[in-house]
GUMARKE-794778 format. One record per residue: x negated, y, z negated of N, C-alpha, C in turn; residue number from 0. Coordinates in pm, 1 decimal. Layout:
// GUMARKE-794778
n_px  n_py  n_pz  ca_px  ca_py  ca_pz  c_px  c_py  c_pz  pos
X  Y  Z  X  Y  Z  X  Y  Z  NUM
...
***
This chain:
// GUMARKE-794778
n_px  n_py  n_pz  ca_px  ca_py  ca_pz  c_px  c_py  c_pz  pos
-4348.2  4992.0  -604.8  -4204.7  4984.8  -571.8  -4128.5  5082.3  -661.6  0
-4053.9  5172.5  -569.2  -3953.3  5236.7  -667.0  -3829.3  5218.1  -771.9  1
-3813.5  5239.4  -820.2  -3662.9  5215.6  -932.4  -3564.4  5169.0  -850.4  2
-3520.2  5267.1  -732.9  -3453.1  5254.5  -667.9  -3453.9  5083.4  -575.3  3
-3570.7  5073.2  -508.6  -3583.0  4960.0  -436.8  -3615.2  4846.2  -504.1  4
-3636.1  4834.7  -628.7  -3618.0  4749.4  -716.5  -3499.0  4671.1  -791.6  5
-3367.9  4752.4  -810.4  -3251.9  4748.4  -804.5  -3168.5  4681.1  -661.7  6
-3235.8  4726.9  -587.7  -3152.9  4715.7  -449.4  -3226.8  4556.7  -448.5  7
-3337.7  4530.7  -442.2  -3388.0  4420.4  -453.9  -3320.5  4309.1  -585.9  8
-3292.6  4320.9  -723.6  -3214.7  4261.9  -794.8  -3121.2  4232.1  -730.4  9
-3010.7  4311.9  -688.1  -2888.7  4342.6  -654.9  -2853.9  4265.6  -535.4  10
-2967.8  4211.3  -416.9  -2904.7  4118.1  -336.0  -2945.5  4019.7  -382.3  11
-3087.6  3961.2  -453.3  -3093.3  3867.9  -521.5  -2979.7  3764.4  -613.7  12
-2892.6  3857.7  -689.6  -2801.8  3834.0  -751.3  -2650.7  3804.9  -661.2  13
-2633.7  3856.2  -533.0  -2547.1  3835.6  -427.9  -2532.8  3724.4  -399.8  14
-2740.1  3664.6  -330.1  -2755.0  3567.2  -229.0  -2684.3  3429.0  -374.4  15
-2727.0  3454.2  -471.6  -2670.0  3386.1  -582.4  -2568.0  3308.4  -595.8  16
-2455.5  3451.2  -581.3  -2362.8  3421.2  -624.3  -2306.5  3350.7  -498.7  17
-2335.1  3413.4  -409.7  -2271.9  3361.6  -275.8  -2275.2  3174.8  -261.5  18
-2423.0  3129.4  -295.3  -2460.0  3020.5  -329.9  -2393.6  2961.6  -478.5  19
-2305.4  3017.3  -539.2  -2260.3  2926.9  -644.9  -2127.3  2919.3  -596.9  20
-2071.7  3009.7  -510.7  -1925.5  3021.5  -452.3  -1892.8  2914.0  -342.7  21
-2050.6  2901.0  -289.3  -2014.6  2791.4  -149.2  -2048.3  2640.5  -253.7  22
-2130.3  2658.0  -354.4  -2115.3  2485.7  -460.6  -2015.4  2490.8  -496.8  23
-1943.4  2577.7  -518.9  -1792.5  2585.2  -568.0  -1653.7  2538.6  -481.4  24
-1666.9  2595.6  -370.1  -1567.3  2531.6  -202.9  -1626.1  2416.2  -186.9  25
-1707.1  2388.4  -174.9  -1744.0  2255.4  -193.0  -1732.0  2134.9  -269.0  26
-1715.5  2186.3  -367.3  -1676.3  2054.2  -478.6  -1532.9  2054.5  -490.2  27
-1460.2  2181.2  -476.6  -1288.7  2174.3  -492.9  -1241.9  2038.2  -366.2  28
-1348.7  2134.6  -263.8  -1318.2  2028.1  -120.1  -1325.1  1877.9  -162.3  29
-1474.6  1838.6  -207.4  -1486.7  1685.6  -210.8  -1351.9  1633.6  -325.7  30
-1318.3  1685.4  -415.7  -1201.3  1636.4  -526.0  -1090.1  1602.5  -487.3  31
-1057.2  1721.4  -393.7  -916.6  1688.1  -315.2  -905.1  1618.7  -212.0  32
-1044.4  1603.1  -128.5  -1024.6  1535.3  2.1  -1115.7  1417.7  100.7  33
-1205.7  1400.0  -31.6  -1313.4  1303.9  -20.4  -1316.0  1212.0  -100.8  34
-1246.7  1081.0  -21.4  -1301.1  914.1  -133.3  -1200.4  943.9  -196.0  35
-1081.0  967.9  -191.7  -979.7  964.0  -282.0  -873.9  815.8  -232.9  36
-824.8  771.0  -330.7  -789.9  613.3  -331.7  -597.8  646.8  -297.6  37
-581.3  528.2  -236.2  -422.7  503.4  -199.6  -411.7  334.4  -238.9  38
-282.8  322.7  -262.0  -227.3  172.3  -270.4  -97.8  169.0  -194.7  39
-103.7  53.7  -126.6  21.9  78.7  -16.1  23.2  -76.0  0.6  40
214.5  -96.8  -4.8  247.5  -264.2  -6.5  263.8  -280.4  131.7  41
249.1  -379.0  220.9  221.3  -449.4  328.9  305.9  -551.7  338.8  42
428.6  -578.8  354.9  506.7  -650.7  372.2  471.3  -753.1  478.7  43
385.5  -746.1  587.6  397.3  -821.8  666.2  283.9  -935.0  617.8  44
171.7  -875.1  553.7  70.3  -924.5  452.4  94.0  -965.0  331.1  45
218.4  -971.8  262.8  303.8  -978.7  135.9  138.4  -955.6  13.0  46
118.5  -841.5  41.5  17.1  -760.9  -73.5  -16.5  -637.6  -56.0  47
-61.3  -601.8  -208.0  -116.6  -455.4  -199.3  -236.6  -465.7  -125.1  48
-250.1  -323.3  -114.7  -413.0  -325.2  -72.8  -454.0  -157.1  -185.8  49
-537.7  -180.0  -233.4  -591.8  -29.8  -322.2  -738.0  -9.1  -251.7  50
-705.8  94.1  -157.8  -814.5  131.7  -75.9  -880.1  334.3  -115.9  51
-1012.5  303.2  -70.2  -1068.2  442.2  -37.9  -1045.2  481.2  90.9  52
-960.1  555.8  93.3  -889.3  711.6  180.2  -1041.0  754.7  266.1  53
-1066.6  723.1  392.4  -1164.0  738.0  493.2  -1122.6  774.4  645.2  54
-991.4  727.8  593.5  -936.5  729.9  805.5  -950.6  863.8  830.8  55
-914.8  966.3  768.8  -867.4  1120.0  802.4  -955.5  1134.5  826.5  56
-1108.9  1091.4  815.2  -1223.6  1201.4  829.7  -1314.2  1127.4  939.5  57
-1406.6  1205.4  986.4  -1452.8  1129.1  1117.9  -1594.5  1158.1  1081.3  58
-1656.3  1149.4  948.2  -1768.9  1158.7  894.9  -1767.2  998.9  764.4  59
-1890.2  1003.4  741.9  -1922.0  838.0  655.6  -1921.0  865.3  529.2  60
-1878.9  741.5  498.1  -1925.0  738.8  315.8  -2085.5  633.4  329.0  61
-2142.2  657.2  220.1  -2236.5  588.7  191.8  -2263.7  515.8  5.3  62
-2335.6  429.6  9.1  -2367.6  352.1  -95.7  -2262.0  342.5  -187.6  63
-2123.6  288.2  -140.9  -2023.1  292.2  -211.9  -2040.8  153.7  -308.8  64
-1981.1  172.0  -427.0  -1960.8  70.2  -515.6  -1841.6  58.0  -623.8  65
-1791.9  -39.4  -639.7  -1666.3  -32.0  -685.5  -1637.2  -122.6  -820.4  66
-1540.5  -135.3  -883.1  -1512.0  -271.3  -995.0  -1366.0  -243.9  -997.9  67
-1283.2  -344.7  -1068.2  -1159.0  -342.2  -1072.7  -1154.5  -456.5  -1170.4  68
-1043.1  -410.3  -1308.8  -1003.8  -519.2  -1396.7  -878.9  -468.3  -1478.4  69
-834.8  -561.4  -1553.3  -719.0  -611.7  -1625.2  -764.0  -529.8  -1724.8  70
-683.9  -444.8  -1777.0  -717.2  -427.8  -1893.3  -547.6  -380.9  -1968.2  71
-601.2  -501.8  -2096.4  -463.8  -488.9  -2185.5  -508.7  -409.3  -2342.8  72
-377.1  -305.4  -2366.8  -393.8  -243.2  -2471.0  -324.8  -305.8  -2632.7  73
-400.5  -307.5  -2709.4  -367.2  -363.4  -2791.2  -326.1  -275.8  -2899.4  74
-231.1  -219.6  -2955.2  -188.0  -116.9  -3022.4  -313.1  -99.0  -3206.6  75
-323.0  -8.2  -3245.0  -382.3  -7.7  -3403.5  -288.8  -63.5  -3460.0  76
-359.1  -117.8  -3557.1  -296.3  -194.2  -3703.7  -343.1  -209.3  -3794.4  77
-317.9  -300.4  -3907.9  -408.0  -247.7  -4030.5  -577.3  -298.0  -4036.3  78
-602.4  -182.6  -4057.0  -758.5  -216.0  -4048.1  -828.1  -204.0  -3955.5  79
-711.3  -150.2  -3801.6  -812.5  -98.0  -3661.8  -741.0  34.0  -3644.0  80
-799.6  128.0  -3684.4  -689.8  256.6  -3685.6  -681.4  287.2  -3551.3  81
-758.5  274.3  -3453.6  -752.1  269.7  -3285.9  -683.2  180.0  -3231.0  82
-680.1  210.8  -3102.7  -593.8  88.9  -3002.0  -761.4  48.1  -2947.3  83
-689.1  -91.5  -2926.3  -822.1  -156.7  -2874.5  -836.1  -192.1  -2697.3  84
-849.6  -220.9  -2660.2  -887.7  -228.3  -2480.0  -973.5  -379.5  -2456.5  85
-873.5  -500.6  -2464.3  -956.7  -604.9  -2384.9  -905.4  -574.4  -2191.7  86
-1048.5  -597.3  -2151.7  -1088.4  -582.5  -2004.8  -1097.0  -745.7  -1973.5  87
-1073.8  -768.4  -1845.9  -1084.6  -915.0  -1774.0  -1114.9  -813.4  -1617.5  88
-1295.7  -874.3  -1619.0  -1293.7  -773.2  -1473.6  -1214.6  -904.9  -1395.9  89
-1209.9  -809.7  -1234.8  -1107.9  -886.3  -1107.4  -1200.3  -912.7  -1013.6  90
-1297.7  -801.6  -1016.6  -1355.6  -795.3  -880.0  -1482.0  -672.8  -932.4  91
-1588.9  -681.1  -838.6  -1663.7  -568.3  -794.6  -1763.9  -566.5  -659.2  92
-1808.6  -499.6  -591.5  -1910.2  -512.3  -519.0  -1964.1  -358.5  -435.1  93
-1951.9  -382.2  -328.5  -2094.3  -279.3  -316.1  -2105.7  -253.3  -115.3  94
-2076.7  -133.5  -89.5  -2097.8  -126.1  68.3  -2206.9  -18.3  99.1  95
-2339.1  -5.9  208.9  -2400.7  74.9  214.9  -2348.0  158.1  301.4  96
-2231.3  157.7  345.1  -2176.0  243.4  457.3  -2064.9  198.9  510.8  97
-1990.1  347.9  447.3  -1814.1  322.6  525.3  -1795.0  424.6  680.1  98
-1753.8  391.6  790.1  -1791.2  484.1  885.4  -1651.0  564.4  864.6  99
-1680.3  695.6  936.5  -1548.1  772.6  947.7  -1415.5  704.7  999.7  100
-1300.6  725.6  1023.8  -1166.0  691.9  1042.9  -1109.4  520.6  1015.5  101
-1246.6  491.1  905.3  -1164.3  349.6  837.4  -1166.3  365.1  684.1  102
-1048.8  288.6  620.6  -1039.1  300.7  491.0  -1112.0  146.9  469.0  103
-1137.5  158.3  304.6  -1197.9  14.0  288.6  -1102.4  -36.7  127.3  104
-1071.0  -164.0  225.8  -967.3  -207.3  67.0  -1092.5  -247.9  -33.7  105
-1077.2  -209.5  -183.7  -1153.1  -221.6  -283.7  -1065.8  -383.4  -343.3  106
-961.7  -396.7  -352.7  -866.0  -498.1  -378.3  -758.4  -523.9  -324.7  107
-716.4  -696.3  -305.1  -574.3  -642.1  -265.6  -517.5  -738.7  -359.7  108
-368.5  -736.0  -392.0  -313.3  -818.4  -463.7  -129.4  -818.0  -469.2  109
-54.8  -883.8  -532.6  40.2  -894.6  -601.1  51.6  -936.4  -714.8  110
208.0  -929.4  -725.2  262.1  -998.9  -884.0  377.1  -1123.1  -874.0  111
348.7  -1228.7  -876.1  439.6  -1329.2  -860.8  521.7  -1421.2  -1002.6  112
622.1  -1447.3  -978.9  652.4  -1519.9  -1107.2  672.3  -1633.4  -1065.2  113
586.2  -1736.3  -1203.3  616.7  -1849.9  -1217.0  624.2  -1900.7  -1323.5  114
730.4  -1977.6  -1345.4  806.9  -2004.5  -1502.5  813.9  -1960.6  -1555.0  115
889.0  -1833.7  -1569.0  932.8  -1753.9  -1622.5  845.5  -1650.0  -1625.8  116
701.5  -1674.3  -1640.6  562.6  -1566.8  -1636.3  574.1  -1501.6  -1516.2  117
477.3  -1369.2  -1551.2  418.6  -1291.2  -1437.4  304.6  -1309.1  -1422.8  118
221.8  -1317.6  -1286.7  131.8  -1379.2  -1285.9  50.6  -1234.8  -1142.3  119
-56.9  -1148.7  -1219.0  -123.0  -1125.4  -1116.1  -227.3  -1155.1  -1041.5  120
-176.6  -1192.6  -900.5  -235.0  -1258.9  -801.3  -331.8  -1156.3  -700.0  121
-462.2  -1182.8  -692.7  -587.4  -1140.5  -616.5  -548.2  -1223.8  -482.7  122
-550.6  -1134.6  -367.7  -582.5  -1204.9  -232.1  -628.6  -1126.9  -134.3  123
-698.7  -1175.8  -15.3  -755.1  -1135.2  93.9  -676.0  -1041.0  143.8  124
-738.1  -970.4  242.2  -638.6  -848.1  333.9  -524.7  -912.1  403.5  125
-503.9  -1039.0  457.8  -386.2  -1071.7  490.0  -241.2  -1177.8  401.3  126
-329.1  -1195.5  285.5  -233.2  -1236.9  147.0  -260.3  -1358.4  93.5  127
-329.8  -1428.3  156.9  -430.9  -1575.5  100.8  -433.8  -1542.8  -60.5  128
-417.9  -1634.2  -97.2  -420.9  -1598.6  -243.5  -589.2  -1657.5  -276.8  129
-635.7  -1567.0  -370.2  -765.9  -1607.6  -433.6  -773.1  -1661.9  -578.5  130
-677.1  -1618.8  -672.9  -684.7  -1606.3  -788.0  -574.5  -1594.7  -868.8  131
-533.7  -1574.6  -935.4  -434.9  -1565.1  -1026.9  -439.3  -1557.6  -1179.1  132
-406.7  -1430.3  -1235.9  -405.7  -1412.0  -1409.6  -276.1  -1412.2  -1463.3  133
-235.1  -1487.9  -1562.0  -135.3  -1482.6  -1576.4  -106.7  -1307.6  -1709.6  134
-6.1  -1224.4  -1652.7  30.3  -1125.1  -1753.0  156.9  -1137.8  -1841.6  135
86.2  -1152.9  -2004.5  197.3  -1167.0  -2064.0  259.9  -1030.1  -2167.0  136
186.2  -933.4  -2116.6  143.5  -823.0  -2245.3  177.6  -722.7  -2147.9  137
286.3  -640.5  -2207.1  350.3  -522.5  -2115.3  265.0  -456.1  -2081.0  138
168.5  -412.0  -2194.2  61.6  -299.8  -2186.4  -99.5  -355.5  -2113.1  139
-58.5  -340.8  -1964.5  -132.2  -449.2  -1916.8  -173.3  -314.3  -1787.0  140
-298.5  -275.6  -1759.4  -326.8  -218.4  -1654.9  -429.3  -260.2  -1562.0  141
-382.0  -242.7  -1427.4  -489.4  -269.8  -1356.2  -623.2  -142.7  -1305.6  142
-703.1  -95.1  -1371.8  -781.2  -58.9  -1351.9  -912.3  -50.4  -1251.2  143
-902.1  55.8  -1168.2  -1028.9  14.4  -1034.2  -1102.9  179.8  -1059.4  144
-1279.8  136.0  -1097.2  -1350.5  281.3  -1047.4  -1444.3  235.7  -910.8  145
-1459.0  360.4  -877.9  -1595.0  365.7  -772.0  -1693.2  505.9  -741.5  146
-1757.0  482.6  -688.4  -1839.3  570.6  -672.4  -1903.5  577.2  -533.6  147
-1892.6  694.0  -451.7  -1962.8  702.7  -299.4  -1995.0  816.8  -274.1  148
-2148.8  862.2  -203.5  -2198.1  958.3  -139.5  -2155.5  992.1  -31.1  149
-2135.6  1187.0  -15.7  -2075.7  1170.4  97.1  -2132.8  1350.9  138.5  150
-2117.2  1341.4  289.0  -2164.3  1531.2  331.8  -2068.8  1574.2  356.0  151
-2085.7  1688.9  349.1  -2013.4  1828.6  417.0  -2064.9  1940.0  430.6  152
-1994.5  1983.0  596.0  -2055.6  2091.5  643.8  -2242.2  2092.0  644.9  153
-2255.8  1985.9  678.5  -2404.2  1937.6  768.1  -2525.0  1960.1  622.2  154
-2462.1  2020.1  542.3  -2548.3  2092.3  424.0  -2492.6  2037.5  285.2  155
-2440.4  1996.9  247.4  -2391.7  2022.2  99.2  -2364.6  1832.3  71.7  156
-2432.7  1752.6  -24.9  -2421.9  1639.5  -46.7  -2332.6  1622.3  -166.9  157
-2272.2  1500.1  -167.1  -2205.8  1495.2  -274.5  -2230.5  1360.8  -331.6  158
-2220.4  1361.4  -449.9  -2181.2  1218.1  -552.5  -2058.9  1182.0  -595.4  159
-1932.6  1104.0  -581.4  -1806.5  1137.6  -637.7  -1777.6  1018.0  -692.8  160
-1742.4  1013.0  -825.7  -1686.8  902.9  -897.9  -1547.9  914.2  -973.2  161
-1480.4  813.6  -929.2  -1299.3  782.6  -964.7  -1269.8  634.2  -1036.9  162
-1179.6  699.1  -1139.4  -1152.6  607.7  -1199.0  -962.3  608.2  -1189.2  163
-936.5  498.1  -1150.3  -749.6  498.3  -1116.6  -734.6  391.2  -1239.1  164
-596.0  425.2  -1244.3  -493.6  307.5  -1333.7  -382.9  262.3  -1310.0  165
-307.7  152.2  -1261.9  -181.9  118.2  -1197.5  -119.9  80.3  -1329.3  166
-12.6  133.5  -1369.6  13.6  75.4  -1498.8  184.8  4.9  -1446.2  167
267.4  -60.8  -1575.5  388.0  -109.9  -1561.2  351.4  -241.4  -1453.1  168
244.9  -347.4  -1486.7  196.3  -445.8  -1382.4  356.4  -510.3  -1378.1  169
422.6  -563.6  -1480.2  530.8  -665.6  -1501.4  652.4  -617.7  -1398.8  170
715.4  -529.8  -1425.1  844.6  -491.1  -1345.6  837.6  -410.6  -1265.5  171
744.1  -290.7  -1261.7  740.0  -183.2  -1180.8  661.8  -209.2  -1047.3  172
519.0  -300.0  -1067.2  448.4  -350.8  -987.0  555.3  -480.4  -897.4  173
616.6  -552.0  -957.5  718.5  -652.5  -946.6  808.7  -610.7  -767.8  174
910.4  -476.6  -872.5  1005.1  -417.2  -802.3  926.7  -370.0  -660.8  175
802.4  -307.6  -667.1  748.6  -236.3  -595.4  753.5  -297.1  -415.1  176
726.0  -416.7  -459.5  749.3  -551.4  -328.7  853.2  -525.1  -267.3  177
904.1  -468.6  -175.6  950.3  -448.9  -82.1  986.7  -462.9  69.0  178
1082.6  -466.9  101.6  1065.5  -559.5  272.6  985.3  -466.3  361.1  179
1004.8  -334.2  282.4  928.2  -230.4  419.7  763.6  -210.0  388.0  180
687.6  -118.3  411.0  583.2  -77.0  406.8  597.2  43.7  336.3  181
504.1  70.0  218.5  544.1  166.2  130.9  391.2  222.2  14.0  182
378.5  354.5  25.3  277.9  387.0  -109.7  329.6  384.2  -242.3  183
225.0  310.3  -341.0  303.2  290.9  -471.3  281.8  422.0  -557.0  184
359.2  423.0  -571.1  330.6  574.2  -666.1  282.8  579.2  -814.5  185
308.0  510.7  -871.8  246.2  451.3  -966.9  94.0  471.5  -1010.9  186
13.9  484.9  -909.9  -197.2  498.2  -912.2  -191.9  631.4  -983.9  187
-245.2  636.3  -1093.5  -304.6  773.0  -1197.3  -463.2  766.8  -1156.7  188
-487.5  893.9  -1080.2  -638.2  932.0  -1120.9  -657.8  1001.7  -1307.8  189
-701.5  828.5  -1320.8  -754.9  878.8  -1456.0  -840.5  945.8  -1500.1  190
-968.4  1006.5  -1404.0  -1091.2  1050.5  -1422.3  -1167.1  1057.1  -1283.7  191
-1267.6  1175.3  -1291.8  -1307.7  1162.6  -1161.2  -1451.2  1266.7  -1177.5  192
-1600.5  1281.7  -1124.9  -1665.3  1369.1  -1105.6  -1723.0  1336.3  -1008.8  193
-1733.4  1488.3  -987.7  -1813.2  1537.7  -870.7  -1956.0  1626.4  -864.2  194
-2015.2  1554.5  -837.4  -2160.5  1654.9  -807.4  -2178.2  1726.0  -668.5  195
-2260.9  1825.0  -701.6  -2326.2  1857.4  -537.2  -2469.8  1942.7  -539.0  196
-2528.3  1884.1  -434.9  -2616.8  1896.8  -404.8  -2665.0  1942.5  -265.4  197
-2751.0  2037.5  -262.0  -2765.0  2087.3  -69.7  -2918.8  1953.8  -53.5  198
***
């Protein structure tokens, strides 16, 4: 082989490459922005949230999804814990082998109700049955939900995607949020999130 055709040989080698790190690249921007990404939206007629994975738009599946969701209150440093500390009270978790295209799947649903003077967050079914109830007395009080689900694109390119959200201000903001109409809470922070891919 000549100098010449040896080069030319590197040279698409290094193309077919790059071309292949550019399409793992459209690919993962894609799954971040538009795959398994979570909404919370109040339901007035259901008097509850629902904090669901975002599925309707797409007319392709999720698979081996799994989820958790809990309380978690921050406890500021003080003397002798130079950190803030993080007690967790999980809410919920479980586990689906398959979400089909154009349905979302509620991971939780809930409100915030007061009684005697307390705020009290309340776990219930998709139509508002109450399941549960924690009472919140600690401003710094978040409701926390991660998950994780496999998913394709473009017939070739697999993905792994894991999200972690945080609803914070449970007491007044979550409170106020209750509304007569139907409404997204704005409030949900993607706290964290990765993405793999794989052909």
């Amino acid at each position: 082989m000549t100098f010449p055709e040896f080069a030319l040989a590197v040279a698409s080698s290094l193309v077919a490459i790059l071309l292949l790190y550019l399409l793992y690249g459209a690919s993962a921007m894609y799954a971040k922005r538009q795959i398994a990404t979570a909404e919370c939206w109040w339901l007035p007629g259901a008097d509850t949230f629902r904090f669901v994975i975002r599925n309707i738009q797409r007319g392709t599946n999720l698979s081996d999804i799994r989820y958790r969701a809990w309380l978690r209150t921050v406890i500021p440093a003080a003397d002798g814990i130079s950190v803030e500390t993080y007690e967790d009270l999980e809410i919920t978790k479980g586990e689906r082998l398959l979400l089909p295209g154009n349905q979302d799947l509620p991971l939780i649903c809930f409100r915030m109700d007061i009684t005697e003077q307390r705020f009290r967050f309340v776990t219930t079914d998709k139509m508002g049955k109450i399941l549960k109830g924690h009472w919140v007395d600690h401003k710094e009080v978040f409701l926390m939900v991660e998950f994780s689900v496999r998913a394709r694109t473009w017939y070739l390119f697999k993905h792994e995607i894991s999200r972690l959200y945080s609803i914070s201000a449970l007491q007044g903001g979550l409170f106020s949020a209750q509304s007569p109409t139907e409404s997204q809470l704005n409030s949900v922070k993607q706290f964290a999130n990765e993405v793999t891919v794989t052909v």
